[in-house]
N, C-alpha and C positions, 0 to 999 in steps of 0.2 A: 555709824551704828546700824547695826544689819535691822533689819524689820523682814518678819517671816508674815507670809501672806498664805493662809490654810482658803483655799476654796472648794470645798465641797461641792461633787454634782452628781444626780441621777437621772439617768435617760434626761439630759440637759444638753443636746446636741444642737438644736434650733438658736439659742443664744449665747453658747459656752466661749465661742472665739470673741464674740463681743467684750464678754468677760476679760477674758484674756490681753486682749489687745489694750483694755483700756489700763492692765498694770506696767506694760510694756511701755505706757505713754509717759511714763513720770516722770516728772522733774527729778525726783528724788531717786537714785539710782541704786542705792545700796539696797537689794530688797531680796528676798529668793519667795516663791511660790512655788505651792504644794500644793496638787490638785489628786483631791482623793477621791477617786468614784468609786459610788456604793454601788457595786453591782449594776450598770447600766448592760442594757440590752439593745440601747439604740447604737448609732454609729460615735457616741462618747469616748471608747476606748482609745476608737481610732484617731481619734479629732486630736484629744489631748495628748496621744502619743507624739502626733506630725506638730503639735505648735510647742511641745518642748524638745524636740529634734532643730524644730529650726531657729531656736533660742541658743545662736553660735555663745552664748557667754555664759552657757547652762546652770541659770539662774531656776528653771524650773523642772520641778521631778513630779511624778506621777505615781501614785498608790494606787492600788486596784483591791479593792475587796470581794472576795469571792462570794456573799452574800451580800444582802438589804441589809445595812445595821442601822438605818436613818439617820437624821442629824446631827443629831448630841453627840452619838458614837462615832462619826466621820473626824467630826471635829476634833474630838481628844485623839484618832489615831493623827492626823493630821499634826497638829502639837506634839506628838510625841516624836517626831520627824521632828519640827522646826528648830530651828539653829540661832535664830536673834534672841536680841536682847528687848527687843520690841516686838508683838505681838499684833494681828487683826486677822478679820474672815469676811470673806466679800462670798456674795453669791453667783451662780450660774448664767443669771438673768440678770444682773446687774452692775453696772460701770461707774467708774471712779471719773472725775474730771481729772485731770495730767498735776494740778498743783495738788491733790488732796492728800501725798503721803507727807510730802514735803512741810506742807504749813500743819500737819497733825504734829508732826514732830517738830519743828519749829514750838509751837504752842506747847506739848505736851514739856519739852525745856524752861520754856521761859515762865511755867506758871507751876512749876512744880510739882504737877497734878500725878495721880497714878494712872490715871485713861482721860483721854480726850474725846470727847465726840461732837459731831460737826450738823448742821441743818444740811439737806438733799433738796432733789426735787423729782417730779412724778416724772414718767413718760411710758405712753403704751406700747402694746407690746410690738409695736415699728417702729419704734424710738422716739415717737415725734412727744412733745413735751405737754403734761397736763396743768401741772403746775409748778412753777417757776421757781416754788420755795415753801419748802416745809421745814419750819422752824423749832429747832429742841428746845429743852427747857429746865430748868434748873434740878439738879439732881433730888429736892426735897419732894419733887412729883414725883416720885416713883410708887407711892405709894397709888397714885390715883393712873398711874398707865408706864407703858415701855417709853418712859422721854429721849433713853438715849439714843433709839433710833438703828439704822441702820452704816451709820459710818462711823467708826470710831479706830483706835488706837491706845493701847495697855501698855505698861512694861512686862516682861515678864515673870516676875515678882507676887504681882495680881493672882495670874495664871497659878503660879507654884504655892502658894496661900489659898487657894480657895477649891485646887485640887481638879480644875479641869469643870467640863460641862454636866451638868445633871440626867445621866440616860435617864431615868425613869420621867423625862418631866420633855419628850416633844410637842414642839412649837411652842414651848413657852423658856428651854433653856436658857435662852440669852440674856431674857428679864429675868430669870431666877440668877444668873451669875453675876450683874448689875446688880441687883438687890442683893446679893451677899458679898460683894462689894463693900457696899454703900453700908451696911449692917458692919462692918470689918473695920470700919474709921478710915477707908480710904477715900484722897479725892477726887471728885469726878470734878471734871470742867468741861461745859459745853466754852463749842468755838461755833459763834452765827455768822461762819461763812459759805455759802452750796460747795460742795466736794463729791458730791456722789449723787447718780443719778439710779433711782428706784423702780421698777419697769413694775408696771399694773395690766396683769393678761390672768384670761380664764385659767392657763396652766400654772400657774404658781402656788407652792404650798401654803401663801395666805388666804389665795382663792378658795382651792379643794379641799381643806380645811377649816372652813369659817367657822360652821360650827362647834368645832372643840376648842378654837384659839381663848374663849372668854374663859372658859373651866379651868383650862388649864395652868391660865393667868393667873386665876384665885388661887389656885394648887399652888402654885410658886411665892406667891404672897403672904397666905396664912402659913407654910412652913418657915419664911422667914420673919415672921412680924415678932417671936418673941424676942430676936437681937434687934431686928428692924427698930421695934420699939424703946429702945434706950437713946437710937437716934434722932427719933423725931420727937418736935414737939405735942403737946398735949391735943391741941387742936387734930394733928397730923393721923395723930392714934387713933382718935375717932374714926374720922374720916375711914380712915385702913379699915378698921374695925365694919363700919357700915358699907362700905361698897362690899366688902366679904359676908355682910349679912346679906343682903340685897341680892347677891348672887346667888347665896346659898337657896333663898326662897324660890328664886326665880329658875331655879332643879328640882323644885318640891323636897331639898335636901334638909329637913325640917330639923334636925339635929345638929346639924353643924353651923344652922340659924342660929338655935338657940346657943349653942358655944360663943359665938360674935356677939350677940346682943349682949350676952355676960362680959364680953370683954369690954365692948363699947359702954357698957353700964360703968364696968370698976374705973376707966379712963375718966368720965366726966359725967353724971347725971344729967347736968344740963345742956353741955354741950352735946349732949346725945340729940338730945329733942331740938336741939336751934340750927344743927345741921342739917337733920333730915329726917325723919320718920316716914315722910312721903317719898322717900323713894323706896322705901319697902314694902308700901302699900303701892306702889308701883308694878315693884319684882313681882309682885303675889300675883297682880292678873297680868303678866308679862307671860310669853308663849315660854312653854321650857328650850334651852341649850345645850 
């Protein structure tokens, strides 16, 4: 079964072969990668040109976008390219271990699931390791963060049901496409084995970006919470509900407070209050995001 591999890169020259080499390691052979550069202006065109030239079994092709169209956008032209029946997106800066396509699809068979995704571990931007294992977490946290992380594997089914990545929603598309997912009746199954290694450096778009990563979280969250919420339990809603209020204070975005608290109100009166009111009075003298 083919597995199409979409890696997106911008001016991502310094770690891109890294990338690359660690798809090349796999156990798991049937696979094509698509590396689509958003308008790089470093030496990327060229890097990606020479490492799918010397890919004698020309498993990898190269897209070139004449503009910046960022992440979301990379991604769906990337996909719109791919050829398998199985589905994932690896980053510029960061590497697979050689078993991770092989036991995603292994698991993703034996467990029925519609995506898999696996625990990683850190390493700086020299590759040496920070830590050893970071562990995902059952897909009903999605409400309270991105659990699935950054390794994973979908069918393509997934993909063609939910219509691709959310341009309007960078650095948060990947949790908005897991959450509408997961809102959709499909199932996610974490696999707790390390398959992917996450590289932590000043240039990375979670770095240069920290700032907006939290808003645009909630943005992703409150547009899916009213399917979200058929999914989760009672408690779950709340929860959703006040980490969106919390947020919303913590913008001085006073109105879109009060929407949450109403929501958090019609889920549970009481549950509202035994969760947490204090983290709103938190948010309140929290610095704005």
């Amino acid at each position: 079964m083919l597995i199409s591999i979409v890696l997106p890169v911008h001016n991502g020259q310094k770690h891109l072969e890294d990338s690359v080499r660690s798809c090349l390691a796999q156990t798991y052979k049937h696979w094509e990668l698509i590396i689509v550069d958003d308008a790089s202006t470093d030496g990327t065109p060229a890097l990606a040109a020479r490492l799918a030239a010397e890919d004698t079994l020309g498993r990898i092709r190269v897209i070139r976008s004449g503009t910046n169209r960022r992440l979301p956008a990379s991604l769906n032209e990337g996909f719109r390219h791919a050829q398998g029946a199985l589905l994932t997106w690896t980053s510029d800066d960061n590497r697979y271990l050689p078993d991770a396509l092989e036991k995603m699809h292994s698991a993703l068979v034996a467990t029925a699931a519609d995506l898999v995704y696996a625990d990683y571990k850190l390493i700086d931007g020299e590759g040496r390791e920070l830590d050893p294992r970071v562990g995902v977490h059952q897909p009903q946290a999605l409400w309270a963060s991105n659990c699935v992380g950054c390794c994973f594997l979908y069918k393509r089914s997934v993909h063609d049901r939910l219509g691709g990545y959310a341009e309007d929603l960078f650095l948060g598309e990947d949790y908005d496409f897991w959450l509408r997912a997961a809102s959709a009746g499909m199932k996610l199954e974490p696999l707790h084995t390390v398959l992917y290694e996450y590289r932590m450096h000043g240039a990375s778009l979670t770095a240069t970006h920290s700032s907006r990563t939290g808003a645009v979280a909630d943005a992703a969250l409150a547009r899916c919470l009213p399917q979200l919420g058929r999914w989760m339990n009672r408690r779950g809603r709340v929860e959703a509900g006040m980490r969106l209020l919390a947020g919303a204070l913590s913008r001085r975005e006073f109105l879109r407070a009060a929407r949450f608290f109403a929501y958090s109100l019609r889920q549970s009166p009481l549950g509202m209050l035994g969760i947490g009111l204090r983290k709103c009075m938190k948010a309140v003298a929290a610095p704005r995001t």
